[in-house]
Predicted model as a PDB file, atoms N, CA, C, CB and O in Angstrom, pLDDT in the B-factor column:
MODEL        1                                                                  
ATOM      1  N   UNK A   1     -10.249  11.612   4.852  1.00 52.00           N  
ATOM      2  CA  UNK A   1      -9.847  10.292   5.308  1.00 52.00           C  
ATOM      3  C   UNK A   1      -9.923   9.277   4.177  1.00 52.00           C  
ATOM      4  CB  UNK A   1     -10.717   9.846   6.476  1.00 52.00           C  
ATOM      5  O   UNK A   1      -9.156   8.336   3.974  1.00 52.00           O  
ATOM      6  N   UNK A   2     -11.057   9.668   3.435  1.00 69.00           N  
ATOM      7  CA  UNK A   2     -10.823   8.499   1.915  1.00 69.00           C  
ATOM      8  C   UNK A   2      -9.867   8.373   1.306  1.00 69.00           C  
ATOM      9  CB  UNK A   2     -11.510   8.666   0.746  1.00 69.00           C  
ATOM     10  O   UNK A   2      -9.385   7.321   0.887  1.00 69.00           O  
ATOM     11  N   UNK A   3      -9.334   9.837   1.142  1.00 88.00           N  
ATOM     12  CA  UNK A   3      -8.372   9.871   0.342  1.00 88.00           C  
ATOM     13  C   UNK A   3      -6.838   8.950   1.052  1.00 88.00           C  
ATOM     14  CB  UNK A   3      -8.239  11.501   0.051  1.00 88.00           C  
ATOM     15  O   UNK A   3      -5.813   8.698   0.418  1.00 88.00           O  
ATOM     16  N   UNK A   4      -7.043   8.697   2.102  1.00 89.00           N  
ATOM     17  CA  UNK A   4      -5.659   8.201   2.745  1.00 89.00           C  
ATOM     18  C   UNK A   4      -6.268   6.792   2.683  1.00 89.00           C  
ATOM     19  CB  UNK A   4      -5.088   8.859   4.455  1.00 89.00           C  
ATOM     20  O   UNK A   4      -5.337   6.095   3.085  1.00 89.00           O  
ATOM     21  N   UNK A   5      -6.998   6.211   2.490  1.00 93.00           N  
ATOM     22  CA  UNK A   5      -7.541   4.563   2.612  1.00 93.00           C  
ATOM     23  C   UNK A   5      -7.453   4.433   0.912  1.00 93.00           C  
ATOM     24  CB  UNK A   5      -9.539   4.227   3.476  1.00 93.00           C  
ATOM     25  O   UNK A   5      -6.920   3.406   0.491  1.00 93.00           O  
ATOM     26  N   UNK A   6      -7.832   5.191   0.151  1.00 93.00           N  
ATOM     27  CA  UNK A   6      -7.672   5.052  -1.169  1.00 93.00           C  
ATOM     28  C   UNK A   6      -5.803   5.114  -1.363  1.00 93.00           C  
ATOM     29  CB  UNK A   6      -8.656   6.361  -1.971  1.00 93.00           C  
ATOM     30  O   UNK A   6      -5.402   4.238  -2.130  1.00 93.00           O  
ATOM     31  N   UNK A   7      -4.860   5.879  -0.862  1.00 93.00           N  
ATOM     32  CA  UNK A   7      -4.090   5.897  -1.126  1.00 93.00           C  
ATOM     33  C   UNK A   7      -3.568   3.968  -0.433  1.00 93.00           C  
ATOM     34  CB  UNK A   7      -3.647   7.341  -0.782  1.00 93.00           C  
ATOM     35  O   UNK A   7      -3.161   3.022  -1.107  1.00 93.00           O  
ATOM     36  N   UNK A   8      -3.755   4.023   0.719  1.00 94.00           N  
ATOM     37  CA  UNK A   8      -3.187   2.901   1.685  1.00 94.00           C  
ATOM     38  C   UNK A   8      -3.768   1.669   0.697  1.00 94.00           C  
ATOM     39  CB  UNK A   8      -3.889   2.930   3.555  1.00 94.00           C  
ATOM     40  O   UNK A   8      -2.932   0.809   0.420  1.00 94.00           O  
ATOM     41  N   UNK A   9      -5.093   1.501   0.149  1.00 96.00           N  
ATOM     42  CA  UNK A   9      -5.125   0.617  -0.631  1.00 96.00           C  
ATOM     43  C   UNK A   9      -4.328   0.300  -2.272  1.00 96.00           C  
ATOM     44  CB  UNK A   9      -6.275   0.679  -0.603  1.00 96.00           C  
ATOM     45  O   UNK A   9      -4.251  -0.799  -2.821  1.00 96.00           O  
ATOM     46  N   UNK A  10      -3.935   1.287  -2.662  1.00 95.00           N  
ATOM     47  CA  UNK A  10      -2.851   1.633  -3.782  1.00 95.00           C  
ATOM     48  C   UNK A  10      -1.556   1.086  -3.565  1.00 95.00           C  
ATOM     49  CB  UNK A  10      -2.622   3.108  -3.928  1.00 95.00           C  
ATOM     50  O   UNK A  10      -0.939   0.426  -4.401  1.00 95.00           O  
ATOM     51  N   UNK A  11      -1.176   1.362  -2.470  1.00 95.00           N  
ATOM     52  CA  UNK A  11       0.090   0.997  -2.074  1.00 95.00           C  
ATOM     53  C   UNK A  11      -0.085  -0.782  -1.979  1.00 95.00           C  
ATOM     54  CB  UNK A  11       0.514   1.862  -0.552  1.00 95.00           C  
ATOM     55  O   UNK A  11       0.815  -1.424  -2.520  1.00 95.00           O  
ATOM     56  N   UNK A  12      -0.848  -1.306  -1.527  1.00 96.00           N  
ATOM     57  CA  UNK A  12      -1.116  -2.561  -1.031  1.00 96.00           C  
ATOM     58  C   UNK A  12      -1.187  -3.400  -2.055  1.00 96.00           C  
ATOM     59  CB  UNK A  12      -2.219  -2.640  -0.275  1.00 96.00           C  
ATOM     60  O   UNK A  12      -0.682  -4.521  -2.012  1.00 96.00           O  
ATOM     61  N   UNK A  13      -1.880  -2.890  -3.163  1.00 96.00           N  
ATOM     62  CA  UNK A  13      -1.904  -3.375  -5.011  1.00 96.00           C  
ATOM     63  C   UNK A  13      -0.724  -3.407  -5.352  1.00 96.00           C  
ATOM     64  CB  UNK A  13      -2.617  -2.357  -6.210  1.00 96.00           C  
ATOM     65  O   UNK A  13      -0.382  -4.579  -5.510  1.00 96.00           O  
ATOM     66  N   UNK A  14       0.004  -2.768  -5.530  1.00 96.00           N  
ATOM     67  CA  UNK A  14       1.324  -2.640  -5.880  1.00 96.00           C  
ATOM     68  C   UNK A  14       2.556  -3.691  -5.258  1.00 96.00           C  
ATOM     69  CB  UNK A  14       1.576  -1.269  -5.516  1.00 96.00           C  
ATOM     70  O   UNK A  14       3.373  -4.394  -5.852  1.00 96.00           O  
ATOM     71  N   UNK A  15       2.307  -3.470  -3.806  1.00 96.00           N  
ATOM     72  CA  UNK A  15       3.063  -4.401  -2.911  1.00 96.00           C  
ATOM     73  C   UNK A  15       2.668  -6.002  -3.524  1.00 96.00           C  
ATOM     74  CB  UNK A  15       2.539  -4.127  -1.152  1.00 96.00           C  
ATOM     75  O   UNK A  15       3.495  -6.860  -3.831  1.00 96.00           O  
ATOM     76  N   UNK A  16       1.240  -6.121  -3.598  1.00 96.00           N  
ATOM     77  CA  UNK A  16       0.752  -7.122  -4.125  1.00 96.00           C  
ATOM     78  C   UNK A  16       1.485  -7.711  -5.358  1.00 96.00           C  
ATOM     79  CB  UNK A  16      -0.460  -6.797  -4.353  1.00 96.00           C  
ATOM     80  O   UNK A  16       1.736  -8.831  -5.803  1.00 96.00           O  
ATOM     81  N   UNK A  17       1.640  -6.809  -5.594  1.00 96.00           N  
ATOM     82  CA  UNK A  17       2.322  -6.479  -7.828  1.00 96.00           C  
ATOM     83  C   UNK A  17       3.561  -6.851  -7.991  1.00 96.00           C  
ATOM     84  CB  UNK A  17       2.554  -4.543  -8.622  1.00 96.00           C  
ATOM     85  O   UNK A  17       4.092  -7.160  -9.058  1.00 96.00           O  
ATOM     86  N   UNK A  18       4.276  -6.813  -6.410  1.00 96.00           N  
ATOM     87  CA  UNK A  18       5.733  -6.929  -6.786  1.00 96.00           C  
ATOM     88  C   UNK A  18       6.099  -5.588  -6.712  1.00 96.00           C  
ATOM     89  CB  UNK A  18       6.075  -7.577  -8.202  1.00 96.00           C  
ATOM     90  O   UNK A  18       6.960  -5.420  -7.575  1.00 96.00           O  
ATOM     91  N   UNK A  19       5.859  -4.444  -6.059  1.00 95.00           N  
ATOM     92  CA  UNK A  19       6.373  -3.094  -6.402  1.00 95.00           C  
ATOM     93  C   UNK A  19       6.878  -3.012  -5.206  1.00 95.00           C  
ATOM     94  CB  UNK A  19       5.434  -1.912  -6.871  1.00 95.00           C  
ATOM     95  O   UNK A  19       6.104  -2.842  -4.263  1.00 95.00           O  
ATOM     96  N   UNK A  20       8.281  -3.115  -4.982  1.00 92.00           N  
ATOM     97  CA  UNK A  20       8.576  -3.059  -3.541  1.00 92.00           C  
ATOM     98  C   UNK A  20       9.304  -1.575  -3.224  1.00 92.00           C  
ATOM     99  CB  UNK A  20       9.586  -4.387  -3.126  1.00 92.00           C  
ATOM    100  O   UNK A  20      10.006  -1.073  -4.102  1.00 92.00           O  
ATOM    101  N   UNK A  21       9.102  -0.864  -1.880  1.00 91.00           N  
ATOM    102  CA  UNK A  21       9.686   0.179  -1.615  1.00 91.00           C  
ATOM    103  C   UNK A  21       8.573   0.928  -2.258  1.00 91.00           C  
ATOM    104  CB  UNK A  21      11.125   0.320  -2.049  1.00 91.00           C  
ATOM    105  O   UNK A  21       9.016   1.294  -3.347  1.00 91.00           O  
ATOM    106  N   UNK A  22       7.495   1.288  -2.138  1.00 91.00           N  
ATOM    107  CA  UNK A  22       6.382   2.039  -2.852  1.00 91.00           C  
ATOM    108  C   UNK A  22       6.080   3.312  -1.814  1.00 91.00           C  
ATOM    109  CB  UNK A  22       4.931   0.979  -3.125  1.00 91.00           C  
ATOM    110  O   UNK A  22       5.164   4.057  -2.164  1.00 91.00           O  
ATOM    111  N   UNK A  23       6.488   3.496  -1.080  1.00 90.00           N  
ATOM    112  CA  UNK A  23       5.650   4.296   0.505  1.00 90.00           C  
ATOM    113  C   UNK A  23       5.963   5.659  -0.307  1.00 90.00           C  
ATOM    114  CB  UNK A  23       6.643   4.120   2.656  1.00 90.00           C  
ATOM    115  O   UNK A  23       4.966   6.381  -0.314  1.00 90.00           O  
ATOM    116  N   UNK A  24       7.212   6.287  -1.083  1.00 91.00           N  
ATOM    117  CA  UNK A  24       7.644   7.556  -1.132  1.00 91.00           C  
ATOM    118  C   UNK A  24       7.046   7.864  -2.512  1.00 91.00           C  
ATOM    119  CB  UNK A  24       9.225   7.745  -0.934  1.00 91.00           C  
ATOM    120  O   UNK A  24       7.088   8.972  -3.046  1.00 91.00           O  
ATOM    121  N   UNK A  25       6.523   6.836  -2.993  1.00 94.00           N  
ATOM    122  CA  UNK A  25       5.864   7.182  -4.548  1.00 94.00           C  
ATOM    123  C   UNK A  25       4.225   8.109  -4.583  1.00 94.00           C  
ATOM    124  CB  UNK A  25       5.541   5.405  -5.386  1.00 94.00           C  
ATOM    125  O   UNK A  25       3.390   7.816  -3.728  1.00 94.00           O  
ATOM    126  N   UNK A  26       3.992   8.915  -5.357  1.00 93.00           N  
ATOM    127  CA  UNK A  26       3.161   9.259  -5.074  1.00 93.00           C  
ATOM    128  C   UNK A  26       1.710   8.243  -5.575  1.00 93.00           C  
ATOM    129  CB  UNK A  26       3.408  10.484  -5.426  1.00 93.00           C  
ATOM    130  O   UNK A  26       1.839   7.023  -5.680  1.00 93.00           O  
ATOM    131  N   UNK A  27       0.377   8.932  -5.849  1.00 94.00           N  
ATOM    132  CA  UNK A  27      -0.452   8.529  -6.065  1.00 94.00           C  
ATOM    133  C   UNK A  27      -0.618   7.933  -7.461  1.00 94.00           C  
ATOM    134  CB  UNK A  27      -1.086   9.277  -5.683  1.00 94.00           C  
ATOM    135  O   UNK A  27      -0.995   6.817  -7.818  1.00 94.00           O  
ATOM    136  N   UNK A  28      -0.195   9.090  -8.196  1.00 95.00           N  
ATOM    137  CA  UNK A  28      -0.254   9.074  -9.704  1.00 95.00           C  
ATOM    138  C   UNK A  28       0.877   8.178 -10.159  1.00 95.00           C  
ATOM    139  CB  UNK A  28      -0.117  10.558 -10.357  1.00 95.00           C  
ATOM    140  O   UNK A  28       0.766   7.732 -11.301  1.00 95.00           O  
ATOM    141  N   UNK A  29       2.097   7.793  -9.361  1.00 95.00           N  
ATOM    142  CA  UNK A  29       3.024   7.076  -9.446  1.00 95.00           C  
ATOM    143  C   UNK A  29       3.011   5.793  -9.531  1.00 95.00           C  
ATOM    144  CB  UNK A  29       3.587   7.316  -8.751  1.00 95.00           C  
ATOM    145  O   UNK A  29       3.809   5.002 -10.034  1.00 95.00           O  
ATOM    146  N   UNK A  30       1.404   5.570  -8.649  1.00 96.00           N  
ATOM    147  CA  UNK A  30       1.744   4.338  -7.867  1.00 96.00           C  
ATOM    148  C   UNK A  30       0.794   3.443  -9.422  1.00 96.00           C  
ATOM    149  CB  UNK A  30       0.927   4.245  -5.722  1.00 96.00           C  
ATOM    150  O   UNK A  30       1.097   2.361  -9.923  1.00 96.00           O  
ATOM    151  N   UNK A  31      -0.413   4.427  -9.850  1.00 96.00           N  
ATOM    152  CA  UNK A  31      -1.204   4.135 -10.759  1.00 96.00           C  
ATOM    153  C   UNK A  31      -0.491   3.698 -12.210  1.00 96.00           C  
ATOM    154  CB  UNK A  31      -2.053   5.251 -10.814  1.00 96.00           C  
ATOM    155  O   UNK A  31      -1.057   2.819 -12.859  1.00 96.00           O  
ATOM    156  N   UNK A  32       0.751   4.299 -12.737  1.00 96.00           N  
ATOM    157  CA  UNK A  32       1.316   4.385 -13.340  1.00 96.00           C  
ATOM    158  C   UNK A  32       2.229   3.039 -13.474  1.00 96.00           C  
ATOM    159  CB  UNK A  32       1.623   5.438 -13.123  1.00 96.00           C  
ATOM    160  O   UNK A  32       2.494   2.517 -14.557  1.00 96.00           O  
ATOM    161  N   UNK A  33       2.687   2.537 -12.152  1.00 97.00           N  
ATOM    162  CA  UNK A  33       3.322   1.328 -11.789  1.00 97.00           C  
ATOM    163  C   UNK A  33       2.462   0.485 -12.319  1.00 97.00           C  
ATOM    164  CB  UNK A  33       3.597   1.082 -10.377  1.00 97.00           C  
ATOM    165  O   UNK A  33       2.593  -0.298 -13.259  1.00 97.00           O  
ATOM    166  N   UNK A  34       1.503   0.732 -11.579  1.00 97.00           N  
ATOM    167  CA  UNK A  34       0.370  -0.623 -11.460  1.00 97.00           C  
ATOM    168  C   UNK A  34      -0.152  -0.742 -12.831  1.00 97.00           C  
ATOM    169  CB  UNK A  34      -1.082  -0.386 -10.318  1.00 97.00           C  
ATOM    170  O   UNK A  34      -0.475  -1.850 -13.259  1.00 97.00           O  
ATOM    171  N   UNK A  35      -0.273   0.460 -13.645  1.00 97.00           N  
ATOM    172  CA  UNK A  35      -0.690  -0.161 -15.007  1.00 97.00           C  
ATOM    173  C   UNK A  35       0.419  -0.574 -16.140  1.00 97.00           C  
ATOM    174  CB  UNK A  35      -1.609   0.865 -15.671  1.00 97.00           C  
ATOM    175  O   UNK A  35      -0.005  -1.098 -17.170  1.00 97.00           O  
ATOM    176  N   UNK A  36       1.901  -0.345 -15.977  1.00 97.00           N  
ATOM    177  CA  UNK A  36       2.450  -0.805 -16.474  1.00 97.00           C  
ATOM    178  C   UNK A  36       2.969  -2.532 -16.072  1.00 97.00           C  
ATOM    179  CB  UNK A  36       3.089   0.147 -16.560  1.00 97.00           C  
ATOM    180  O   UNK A  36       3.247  -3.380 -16.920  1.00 97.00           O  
ATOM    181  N   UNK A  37       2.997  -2.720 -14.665  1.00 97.00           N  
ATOM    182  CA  UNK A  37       2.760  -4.235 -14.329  1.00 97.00           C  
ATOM    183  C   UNK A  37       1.826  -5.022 -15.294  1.00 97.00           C  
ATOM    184  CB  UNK A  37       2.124  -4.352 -12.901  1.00 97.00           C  
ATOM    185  O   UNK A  37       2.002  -6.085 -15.890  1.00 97.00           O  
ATOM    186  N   UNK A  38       0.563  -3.983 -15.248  1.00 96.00           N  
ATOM    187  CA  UNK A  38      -0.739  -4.832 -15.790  1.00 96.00           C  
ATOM    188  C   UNK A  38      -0.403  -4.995 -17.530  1.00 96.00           C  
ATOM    189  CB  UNK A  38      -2.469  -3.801 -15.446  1.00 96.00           C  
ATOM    190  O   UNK A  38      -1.192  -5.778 -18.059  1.00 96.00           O  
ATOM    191  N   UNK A  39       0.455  -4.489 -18.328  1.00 96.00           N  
ATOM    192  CA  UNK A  39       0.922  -4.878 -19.222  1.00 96.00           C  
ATOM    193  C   UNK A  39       1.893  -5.885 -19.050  1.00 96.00           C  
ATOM    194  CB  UNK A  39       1.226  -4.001 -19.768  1.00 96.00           C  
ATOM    195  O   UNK A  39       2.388  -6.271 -20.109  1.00 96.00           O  
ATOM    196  N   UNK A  40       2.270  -6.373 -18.116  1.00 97.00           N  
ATOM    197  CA  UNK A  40       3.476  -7.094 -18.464  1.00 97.00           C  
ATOM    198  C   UNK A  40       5.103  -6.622 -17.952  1.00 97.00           C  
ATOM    199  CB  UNK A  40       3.401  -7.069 -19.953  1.00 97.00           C  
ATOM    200  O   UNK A  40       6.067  -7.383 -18.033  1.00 97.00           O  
ATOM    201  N   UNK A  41       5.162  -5.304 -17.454  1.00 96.00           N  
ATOM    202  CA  UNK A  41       6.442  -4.915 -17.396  1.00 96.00           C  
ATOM    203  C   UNK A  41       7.111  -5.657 -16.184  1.00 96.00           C  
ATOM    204  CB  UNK A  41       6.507  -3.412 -17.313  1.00 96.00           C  
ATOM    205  O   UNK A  41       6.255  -6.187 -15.475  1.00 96.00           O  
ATOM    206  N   UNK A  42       8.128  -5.805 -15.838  1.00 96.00           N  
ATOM    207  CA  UNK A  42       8.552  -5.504 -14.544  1.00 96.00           C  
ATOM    208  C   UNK A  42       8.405  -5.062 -13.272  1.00 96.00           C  
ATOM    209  CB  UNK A  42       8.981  -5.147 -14.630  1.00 96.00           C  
ATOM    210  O   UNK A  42       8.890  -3.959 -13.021  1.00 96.00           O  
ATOM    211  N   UNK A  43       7.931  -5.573 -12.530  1.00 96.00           N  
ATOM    212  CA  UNK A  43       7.580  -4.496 -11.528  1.00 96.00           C  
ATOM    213  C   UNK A  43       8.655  -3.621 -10.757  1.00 96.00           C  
ATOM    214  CB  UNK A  43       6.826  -5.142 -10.522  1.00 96.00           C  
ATOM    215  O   UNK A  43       8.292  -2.775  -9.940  1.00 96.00           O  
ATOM    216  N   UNK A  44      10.120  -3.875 -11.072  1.00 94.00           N  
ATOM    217  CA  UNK A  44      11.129  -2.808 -10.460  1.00 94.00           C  
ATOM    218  C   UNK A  44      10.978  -1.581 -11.433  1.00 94.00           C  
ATOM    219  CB  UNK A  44      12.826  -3.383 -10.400  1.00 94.00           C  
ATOM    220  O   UNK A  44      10.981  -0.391 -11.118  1.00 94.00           O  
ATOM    221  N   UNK A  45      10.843  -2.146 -12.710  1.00 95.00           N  
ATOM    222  CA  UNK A  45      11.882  -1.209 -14.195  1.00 95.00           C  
ATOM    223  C   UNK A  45       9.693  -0.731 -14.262  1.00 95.00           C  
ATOM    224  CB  UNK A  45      13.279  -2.871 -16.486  1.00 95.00           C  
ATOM    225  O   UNK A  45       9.466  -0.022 -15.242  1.00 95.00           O  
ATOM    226  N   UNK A  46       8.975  -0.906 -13.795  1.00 96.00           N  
ATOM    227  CA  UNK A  46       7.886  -0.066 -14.082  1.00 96.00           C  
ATOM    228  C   UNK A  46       7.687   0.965 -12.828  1.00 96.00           C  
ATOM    229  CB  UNK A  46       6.589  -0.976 -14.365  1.00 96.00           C  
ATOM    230  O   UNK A  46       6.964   1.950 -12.979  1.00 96.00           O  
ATOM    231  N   UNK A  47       8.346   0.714 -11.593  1.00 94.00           N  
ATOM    232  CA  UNK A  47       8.851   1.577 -10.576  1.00 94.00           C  
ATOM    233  C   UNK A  47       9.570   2.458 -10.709  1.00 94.00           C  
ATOM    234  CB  UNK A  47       9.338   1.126  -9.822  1.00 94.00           C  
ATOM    235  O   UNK A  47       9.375   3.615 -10.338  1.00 94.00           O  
ATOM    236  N   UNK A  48      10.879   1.860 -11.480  1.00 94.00           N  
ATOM    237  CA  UNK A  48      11.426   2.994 -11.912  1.00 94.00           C  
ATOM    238  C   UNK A  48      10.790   3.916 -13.266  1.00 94.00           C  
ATOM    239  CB  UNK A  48      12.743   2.548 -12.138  1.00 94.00           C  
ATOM    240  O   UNK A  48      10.948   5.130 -13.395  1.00 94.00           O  
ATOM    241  N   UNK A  49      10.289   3.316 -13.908  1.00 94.00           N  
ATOM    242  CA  UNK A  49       9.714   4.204 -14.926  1.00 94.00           C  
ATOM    243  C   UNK A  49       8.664   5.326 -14.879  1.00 94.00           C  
ATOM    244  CB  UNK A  49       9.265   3.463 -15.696  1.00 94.00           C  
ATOM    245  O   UNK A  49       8.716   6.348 -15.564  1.00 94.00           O  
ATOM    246  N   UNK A  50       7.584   4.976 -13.877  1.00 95.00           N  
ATOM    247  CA  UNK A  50       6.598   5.485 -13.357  1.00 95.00           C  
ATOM    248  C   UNK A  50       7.402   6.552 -12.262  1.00 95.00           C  
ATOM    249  CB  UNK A  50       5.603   4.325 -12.803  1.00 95.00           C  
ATOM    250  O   UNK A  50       6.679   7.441 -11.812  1.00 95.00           O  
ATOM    251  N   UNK A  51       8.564   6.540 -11.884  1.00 90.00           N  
ATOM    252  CA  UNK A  51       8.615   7.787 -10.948  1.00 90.00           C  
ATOM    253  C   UNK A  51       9.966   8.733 -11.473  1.00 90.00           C  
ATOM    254  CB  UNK A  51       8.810   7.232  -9.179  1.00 90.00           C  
ATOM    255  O   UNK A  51      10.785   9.430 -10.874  1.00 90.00           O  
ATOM    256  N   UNK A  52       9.728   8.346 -13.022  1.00 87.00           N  
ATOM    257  CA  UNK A  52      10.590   9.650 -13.880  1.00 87.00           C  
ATOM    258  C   UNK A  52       9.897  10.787 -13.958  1.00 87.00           C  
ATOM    259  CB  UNK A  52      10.945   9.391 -15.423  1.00 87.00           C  
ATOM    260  O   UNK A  52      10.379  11.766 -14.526  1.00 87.00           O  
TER     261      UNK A  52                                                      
ENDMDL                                                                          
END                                                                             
């Protein structure tokens, strides 16, 4: 069950972030988003980047 509240809170960071449409991304995806936001990127073009 953590693992799905850890995920549900991931998603919610992101949403937060500007990462919209996040539900089909995975975990490692979503981490990947979120730390390229945290540089500065985009949050679409780090969505798309993170789920190459």
């Amino acid at each position: 069950m953590a693992d799905r509240e850890q995920l549900h809170d991931l998603r919610q960071k992101a949403h937060d972030a500007g990462i919209e449409g996040n539900s089909k991304m995975t975990e490692d995806q979503l981490r990947e988003a979120l730390r390229r936001v945290g540089k500065g990127e985009q949050p679409q073009m780090a969505k798309r980047e993170a789920r190459r």
